[in-house]
Structure formats: structure tokens, C-alpha cells
N, C-alpha and C positions, 0 to 999 in steps of 0.2 A: 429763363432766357439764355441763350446760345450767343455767345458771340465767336464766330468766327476770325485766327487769325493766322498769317501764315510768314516765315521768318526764310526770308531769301538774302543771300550772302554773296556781295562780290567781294573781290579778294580774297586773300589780303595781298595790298602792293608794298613794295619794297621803296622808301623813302632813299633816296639819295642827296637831300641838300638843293638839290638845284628843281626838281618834279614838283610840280603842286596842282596837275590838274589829274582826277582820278575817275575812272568812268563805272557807272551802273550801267545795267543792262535791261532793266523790269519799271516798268511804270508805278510812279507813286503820283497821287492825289493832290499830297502838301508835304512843305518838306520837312514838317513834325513826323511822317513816317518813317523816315531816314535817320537809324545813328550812325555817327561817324566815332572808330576808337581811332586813337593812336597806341602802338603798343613800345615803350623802350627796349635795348639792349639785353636787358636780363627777363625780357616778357611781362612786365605788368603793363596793364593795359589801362587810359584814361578816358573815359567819355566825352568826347569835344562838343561845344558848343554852337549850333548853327547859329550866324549871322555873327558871331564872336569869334570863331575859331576857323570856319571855311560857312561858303556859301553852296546855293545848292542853285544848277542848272540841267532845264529839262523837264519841271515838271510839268505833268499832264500828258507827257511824250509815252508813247507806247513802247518808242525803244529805249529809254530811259534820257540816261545823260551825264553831267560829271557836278564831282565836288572841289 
């Protein structure tokens, strides 16, 4: 069996304190196929939590949408 996958990257944006909405460009399904990192000051990067940590708008959209 073949499964098919394929890893599309927007970003990365530059957080500034006051931003919090951030946009895709590519259509997703469900917003299990979306991860969201945050990365700190000295570059380590954490895997954030949909519905805990940001929300996901837009899916089903062809032109994508934001987190």
C-alpha cells in the first residue's frame, strides 16, 4: 500500500506581541492536517495544540485561510 503525502509550508511569520492571526494559502480537509509550531528566541521550536493553543479557519477553502 502507497500512501500518498505531501508537506506544504507557510511561513514562518514573525510574532510581534500584538499579531495573532496568520494565513495559509492551500486547502486542508480537517484541521488535523495542519501543524502549527511556535519557535523561541534561541530557535527551539514547540508543536502547538489545535483548539488549545490557536484555532483553525477556512477549512475546506481552496484558497486556504488563517490560524
Amino acid at each position: 500500500m502507497t500512501v500518498n503525502t505531501t508537506s506544504i509550508v507557510s511561513g514562518p511569520y514573525a510574532g510581534n506581541g500584538v499579531a495573532d492571526t496568520f494565513s495559509y494559502t492551500f486547502k486542508i480537509e480537517d484541521k488535523s492536517q495542519l501543524s502549527v509550531y511556535e519557535t523561541d528566541d534561541v530557535g527551539v521550536e514547540t508543536l502547538l495544540t489545535v483548539d488549545v493553543d490557536y484555532t483553525v479557519a477556512g477549512i475546506g477553502n481552496d484558497a486556504g485561510g488563517t490560524v
